[in-house]
VEXBAGU-993970 format. One line per 2 residues: for each residue x, y, z of N, C-alpha, C. Coordinates in steps of 0.02 Angstrom, whole numbers, plus 50000, padded with zeros to 5 digits. Layout:
N
X Y Z X Y Z X Y Z  ...
REM end
This chain:
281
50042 49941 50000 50000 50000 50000 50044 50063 50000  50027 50115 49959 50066 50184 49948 50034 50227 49988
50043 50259 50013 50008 50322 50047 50016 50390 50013  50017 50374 49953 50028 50458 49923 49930 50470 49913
49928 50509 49873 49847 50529 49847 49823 50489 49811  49847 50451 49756 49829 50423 49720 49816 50375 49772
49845 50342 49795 49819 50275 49840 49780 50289 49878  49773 50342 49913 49743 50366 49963 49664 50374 49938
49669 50413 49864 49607 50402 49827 49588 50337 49814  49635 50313 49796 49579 50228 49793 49567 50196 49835
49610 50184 49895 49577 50181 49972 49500 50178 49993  49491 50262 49989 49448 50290 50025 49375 50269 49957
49393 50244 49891 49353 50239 49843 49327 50173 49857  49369 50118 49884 49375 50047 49907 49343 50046 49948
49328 50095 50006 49297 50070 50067 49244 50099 50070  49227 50163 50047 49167 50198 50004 49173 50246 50068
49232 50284 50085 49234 50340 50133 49249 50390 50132  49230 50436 50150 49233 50511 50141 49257 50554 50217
49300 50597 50206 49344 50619 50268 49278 50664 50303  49276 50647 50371 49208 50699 50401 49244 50743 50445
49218 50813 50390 49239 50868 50433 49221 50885 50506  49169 50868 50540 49140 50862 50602 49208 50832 50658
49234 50780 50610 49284 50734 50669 49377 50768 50635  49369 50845 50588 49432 50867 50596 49473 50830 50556
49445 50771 50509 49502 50725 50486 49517 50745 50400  49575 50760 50394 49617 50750 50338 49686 50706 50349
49675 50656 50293 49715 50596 50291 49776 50625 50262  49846 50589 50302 49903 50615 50279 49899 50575 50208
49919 50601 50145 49939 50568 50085 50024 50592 50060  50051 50569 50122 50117 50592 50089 50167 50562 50132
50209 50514 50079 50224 50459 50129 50307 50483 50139  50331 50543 50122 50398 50556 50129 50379 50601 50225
50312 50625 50208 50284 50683 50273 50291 50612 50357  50259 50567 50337 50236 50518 50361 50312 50486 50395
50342 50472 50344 50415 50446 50360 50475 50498 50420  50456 50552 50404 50469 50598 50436 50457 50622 50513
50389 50602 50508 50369 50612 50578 50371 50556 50621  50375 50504 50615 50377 50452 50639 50473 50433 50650
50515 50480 50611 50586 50483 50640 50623 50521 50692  50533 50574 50699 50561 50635 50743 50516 50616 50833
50495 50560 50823 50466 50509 50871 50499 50497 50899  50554 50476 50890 50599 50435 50930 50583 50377 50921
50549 50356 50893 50526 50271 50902 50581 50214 50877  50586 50185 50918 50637 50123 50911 50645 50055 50929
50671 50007 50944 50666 49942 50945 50662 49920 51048  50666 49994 51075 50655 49989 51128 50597 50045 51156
50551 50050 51126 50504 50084 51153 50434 50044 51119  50371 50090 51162 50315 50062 51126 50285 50153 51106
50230 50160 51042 50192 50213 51031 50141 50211 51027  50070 50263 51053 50039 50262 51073 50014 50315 51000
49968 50294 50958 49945 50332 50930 49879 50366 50905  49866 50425 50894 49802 50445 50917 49777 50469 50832
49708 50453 50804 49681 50450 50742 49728 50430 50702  49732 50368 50692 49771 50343 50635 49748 50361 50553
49684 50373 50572 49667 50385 50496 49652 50314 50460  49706 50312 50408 49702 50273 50373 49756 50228 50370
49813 50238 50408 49853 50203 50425 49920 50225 50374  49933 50281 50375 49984 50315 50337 50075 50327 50391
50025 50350 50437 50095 50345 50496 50093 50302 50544  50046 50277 50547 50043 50195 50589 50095 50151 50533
50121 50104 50496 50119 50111 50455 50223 50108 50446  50235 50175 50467 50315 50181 50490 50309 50191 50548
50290 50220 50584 50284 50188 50661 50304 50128 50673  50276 50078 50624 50274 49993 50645 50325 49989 50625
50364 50017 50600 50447 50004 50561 50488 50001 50615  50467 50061 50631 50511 50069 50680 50525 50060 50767
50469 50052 50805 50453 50045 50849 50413 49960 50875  50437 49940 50947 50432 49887 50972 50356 49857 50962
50311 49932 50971 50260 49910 51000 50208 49995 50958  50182 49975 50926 50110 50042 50934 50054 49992 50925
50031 50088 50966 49947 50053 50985 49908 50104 50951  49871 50112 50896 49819 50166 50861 49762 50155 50881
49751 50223 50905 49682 50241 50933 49624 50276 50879  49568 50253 50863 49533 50285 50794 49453 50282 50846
49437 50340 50848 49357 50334 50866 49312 50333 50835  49328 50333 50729 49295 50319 50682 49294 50252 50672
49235 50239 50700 49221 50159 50683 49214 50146 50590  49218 50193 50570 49220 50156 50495 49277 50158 50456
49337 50200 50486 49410 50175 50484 49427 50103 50490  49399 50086 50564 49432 49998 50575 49450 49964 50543
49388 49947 50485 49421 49893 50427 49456 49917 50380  49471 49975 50356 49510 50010 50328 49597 49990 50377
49609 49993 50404 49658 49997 50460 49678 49920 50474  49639 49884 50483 49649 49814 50483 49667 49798 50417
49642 49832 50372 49682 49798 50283 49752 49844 50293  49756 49882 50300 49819 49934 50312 49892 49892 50343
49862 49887 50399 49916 49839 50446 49891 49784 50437  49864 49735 50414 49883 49678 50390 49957 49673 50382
49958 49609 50427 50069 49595 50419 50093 49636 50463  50071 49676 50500 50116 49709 50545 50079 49681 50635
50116 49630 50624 50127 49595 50702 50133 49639 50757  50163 49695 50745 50186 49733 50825 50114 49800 50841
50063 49771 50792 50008 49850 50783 49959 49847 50802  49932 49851 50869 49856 49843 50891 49813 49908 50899
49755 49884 50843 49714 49941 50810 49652 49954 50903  49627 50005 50900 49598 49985 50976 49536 50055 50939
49474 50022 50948 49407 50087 50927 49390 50100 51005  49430 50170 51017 49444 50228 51048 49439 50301 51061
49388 50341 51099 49412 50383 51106 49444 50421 51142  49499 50453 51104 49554 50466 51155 49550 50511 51206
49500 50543 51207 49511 50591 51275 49482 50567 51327  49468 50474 51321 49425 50446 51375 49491 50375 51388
49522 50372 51357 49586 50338 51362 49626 50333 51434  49637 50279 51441 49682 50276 51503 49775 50259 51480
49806 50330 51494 49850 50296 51447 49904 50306 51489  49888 50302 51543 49920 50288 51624 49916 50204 51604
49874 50169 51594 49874 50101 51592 49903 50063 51541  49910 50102 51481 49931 50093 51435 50015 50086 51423
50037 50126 51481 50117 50138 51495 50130 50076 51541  50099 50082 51604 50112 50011 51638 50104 49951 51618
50075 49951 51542 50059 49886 51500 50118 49863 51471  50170 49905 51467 50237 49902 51445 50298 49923 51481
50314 49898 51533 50351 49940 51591 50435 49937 51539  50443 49872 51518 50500 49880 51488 50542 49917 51430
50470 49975 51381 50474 49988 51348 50460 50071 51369  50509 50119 51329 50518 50196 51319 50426 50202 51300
50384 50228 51332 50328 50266 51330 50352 50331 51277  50307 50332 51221 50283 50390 51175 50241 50387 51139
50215 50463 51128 50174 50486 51096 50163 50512 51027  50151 50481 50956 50132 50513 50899 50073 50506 50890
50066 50571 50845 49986 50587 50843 49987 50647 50764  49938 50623 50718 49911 50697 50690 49850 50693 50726
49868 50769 50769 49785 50770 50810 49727 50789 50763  49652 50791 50780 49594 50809 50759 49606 50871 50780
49586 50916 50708 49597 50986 50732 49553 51011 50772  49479 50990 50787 49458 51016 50838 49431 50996 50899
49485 50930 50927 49496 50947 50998 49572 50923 50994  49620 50968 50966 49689 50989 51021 49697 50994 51072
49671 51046 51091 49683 51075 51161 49664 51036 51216  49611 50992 51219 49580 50941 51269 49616 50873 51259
49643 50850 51190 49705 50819 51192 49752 50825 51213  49777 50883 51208 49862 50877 51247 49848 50895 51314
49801 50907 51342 49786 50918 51408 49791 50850 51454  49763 50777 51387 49747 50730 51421 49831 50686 51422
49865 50728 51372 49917 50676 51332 49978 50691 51380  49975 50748 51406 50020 50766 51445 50007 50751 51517
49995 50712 51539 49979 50683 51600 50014 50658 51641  50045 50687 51705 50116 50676 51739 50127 50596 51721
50171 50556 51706 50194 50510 51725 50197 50465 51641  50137 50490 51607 50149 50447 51556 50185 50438 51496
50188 50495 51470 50241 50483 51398 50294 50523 51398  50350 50478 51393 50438 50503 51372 50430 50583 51339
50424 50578 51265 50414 50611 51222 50354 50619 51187  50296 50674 51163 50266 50676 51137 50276 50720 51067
50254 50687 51015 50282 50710 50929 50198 50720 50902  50181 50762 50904 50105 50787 50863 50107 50850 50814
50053 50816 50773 50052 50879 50706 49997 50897 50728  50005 50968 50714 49938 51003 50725 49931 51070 50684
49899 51106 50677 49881 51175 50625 49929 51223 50676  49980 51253 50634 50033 51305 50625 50014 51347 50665
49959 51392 50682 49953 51419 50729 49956 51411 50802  49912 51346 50808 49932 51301 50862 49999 51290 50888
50035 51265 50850 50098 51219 50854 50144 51315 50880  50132 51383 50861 50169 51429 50857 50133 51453 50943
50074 51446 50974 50049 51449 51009 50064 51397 51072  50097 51327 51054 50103 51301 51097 50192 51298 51122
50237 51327 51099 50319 51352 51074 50318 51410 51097  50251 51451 51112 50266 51553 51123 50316 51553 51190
50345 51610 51179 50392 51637 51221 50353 51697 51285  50381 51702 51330 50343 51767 51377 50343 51824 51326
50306 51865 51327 50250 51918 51303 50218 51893 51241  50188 51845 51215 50159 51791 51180 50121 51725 51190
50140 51718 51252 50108 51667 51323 50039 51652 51320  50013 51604 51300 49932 51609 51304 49930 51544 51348
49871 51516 51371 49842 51482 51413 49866 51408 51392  49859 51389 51289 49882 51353 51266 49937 51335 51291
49987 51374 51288 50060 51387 51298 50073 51379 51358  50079 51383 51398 50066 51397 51468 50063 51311 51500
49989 51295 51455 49959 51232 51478 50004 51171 51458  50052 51179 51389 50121 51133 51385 50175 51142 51422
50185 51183 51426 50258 51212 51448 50256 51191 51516  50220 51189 51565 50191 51185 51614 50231 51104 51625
50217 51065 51593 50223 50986 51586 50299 50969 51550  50329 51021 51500 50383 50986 51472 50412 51051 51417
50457 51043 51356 50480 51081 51311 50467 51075 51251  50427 51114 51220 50387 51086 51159 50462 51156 51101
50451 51104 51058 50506 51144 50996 50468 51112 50917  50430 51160 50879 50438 51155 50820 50481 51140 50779
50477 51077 50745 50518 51032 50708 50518 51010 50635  50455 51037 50617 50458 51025 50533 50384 51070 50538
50358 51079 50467 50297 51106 50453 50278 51070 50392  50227 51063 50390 50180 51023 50345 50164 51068 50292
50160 51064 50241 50093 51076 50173 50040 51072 50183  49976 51111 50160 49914 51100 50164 49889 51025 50111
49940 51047 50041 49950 51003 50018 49970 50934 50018  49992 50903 50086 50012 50847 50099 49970 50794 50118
49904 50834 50132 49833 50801 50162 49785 50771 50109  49757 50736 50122 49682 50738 50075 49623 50709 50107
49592 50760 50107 49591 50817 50077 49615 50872 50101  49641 50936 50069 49664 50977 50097 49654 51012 50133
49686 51042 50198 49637 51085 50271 49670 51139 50220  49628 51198 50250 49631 51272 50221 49699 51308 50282
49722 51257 50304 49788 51299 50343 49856 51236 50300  49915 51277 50357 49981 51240 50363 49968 51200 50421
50010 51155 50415 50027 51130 50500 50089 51125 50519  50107 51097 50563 50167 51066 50582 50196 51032 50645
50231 50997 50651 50252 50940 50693 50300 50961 50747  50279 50961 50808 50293 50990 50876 50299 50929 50900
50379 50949 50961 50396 50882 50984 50416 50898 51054  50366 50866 51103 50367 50900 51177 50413 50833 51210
50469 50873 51247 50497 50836 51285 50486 50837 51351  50449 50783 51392 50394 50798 51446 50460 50769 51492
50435 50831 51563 50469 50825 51595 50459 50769 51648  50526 50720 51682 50478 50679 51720 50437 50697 51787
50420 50784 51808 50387 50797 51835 50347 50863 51820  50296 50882 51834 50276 50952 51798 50293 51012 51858
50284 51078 51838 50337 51135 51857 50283 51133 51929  50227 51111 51900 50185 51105 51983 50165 51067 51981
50169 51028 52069 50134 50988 52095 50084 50933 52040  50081 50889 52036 50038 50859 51996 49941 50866 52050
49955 50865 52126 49898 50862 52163 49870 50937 52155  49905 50989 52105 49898 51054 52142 49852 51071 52074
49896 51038 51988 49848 51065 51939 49795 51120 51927  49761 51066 51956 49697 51104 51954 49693 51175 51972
49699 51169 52039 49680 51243 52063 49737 51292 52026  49816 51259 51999 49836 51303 51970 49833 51343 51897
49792 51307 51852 49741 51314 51799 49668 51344 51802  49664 51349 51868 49610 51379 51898 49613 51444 51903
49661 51469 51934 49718 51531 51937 49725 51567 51865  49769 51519 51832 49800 51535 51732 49729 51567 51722
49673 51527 51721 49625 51538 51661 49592 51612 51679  49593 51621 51768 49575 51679 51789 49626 51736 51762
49687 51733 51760 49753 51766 51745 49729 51804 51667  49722 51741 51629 49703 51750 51551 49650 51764 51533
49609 51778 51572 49532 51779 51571 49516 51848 51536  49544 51902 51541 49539 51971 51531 49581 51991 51470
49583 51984 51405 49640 51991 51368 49671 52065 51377  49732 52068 51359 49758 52136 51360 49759 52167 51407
49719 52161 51483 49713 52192 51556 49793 52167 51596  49789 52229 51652 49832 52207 51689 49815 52147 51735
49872 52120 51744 49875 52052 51796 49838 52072 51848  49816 52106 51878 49796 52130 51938 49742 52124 51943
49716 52185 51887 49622 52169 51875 49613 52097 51833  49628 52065 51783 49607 51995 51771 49595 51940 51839
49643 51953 51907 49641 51909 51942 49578 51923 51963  49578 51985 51991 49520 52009 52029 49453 51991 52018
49458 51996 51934 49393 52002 51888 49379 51912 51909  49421 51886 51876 49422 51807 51867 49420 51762 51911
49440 51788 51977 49440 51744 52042 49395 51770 52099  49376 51814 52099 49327 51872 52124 49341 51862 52187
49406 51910 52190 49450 51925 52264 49448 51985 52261  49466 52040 52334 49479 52093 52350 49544 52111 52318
49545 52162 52292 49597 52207 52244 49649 52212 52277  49653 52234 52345 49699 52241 52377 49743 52174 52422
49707 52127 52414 49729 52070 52420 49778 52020 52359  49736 52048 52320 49749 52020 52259 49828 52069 52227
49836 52121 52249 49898 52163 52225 49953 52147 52287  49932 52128 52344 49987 52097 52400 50011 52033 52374
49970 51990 52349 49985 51914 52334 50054 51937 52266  50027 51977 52254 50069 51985 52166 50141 52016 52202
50123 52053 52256 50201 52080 52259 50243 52007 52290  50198 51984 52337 50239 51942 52376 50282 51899 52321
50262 51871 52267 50275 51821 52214 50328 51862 52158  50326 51939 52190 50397 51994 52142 50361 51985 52107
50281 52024 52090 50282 52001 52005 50254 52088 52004  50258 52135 51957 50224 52214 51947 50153 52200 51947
50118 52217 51978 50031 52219 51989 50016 52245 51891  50028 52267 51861 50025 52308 51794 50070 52266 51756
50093 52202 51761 50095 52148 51703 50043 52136 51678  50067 52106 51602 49984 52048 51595 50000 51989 51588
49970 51928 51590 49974 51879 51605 50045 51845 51553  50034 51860 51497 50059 51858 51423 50140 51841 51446
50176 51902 51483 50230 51920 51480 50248 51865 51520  50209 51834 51592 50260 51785 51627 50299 51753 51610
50353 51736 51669 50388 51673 51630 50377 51630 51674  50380 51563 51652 50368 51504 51698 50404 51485 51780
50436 51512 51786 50442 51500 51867 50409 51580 51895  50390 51613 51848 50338 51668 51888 50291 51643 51880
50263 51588 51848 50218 51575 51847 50213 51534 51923  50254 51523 51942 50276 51452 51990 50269 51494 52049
50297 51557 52055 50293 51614 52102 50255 51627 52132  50193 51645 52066 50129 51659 52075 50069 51603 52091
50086 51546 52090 50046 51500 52125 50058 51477 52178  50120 51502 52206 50148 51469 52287 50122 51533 52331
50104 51604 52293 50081 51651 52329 50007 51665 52349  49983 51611 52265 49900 51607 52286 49887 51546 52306
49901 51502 52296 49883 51444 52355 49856 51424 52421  49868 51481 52450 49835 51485 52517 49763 51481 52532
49750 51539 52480 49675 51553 52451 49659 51523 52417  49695 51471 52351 49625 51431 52325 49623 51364 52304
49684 51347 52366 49686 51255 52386 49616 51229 52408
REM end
C-alpha cells in the first residue's frame, strides 16, 4: 500500500469513505511527510507508541517500522476495517476503537514497563487542546511528537510576552520545539491551513505539583481571562478576590501588579501559584 493521493484516493474509493469534517480528519497522503514524523518520534526497537487517529494508516504504518510496540487509537468506527487491511502483516500494531480523551493511557504505559513510553499523533483539529491536556499527563509519555495547525503548534512554542493559556498549559508539563511544518498540500483532503510537527519533551515531573493542577489552571484561566488587562484586575475580575489582596499576593511572588498575564515566565508562573495557594487550595 502507497500512501501518496493516488492511493489514498483509491483507498477511501475501496471502502466507500469520505473524510468527516465534524471529526477534523484530513488523511496524511504523503508518505515522505509520514516517514518523517515518525523519525522525529523517537521510536525504536526499545520503546512502545501510542497513537492517536490513525486515519488510514499512513503513519501507523512507519511507526510499525520502527518501533517495538504501537497502539492506534481511531474513534471512527468506519476507519477499522480500513486499518485492519492497512496493517495487515504488521505483528507489532494493535488497532483499539477509541476515544482518546477517555483513554487511560496511564494504563497503557504500565502495559509496557519495559518499553520507552511515546506519543505520535496527527491530532483532530478540533479537539487539540483537550488532547494535549489529556496527553500530557504527569507520569505517562517520554516524548510527545504531534502535528497540528501552525498556529497552534506557534501557540504552543510562544515565548513570555506571547504566552497564552495554550502555551502555558504545555510548557507547564515539558519543552515543546517546532520541528518541521507540513503543506496544506500533503493532506487529502486539503485543510485550508499549514501545520506542523511539535515535539514535547515531557518532563519527568511538571513545574507544579501534579495534586495542585487544578487549582493552578484555575488561577492561569482567571490570569488569562481578561485579554490585554493588567495582571491585577484579570485576577480580581476572574477569581473574584479583594483588589487589595489580590495586588499583595502579586508583590509577595515579585511580580508588577500592571503585568499581563502574556509576559510571565514560567517559574513566575511558579511564584505566583505558591503566593496564591493559600487562598484557593
Amino acid at each position: 500500500m502507497t500512501f501518496d493521493k493516488q492511493g489514498i484516493s483509491e483507498l477511501t474509493k475501496r471502502f466507500g469513505l469520505r473524510a468527516h469534517k465534524s471529526l477534523g480528519q484530513h488523511f496524511l497522503a504523503a508518505p515522505g511527510v509520514a516517514a518523517e514524523i515518525a523519525e522525529l518520534s523517537g521510536a525504536d526497537g526499545q520503546s512502545f507508541v501510542v497513537e492517536i487517529g490513525p486515519g488510514l494508516g499512513a503513519l501507523t504504518s512507519e511507526l510499525a517500522k520502527r518501533a517495538a510496540k504501537v497502539i492506534a487509537l481511531e474513534a471512527d468506527a468506519r476507519l477499522l476495517p480500513v486499518l485492519e487491511y492497512t496493517s495487515d502483516g504488521l505483528g507489532n500494531v494493535s488497532v483499539l476503537k477509541t476515544d482518546a480523551l477517555k483513554a487511560d493511557f496511564g494504563a497503557m504505559t504500565a502495559a509496557s514497563p519495559d518499553l520507552r513510553p511515546l506519543l505520535c499523533a496527527n491530532l483532530p483539529y478540533n479537539i487539540t487542546t483537550p488532547l494535549l491536556t489529556a496527553i500530557l499527563t504527569p507520569g505517562c509519555f517520554e516524548r510527545v511528537t504531534v502535528m497540528v495547525q501552525r498556529e497552534v503548534a506557534r501557540a504552543m512554542t510562544a515565548v513570555p510576552g506571547e504566552l497564552s493559556l495554550l502555551g502555558l498549559s504545555v510548557q507547564v508539563f515539558g519543552t515543546p520545539h517546532v520541528v518541521s511544518r507540513v503543506p496544506a498540500g500533503a493532506f487529502y483532503p486539503p485543510p485550508k491551513v499549514e501545520s506542523a510537527v511539535v515535539k514535547i519533551q515531557v518532563f519527568d515531573t511538571p513545574v507544579i505539583p501534579d495534586g495542585e493542577l487544578a487549582g493552578f489552571f484555575g488561577m492561569a484561566r482567571a490570569a488569562f481571562s481578561a485579554a490585554r488587562k493588567q495582571i491585577q484586575n484579570s485576577l480580581v475580575q476572574g477569581l473574584g478576590m479583594d483588589k487589595d489582596e489580590v495586588i499583595g499576593r502579586l508583590n509577595a511572588a515579585g511580580i508588577d501588579v500592571r503585568r499581563r498575564a502574556e509576559t510571565l515566565e514560567i517559574p513566575e508562573w511558579v511564584r505566583l501559584w505558591e503566593s496564591f495557594k493559600p487562598c484557593l487550595s
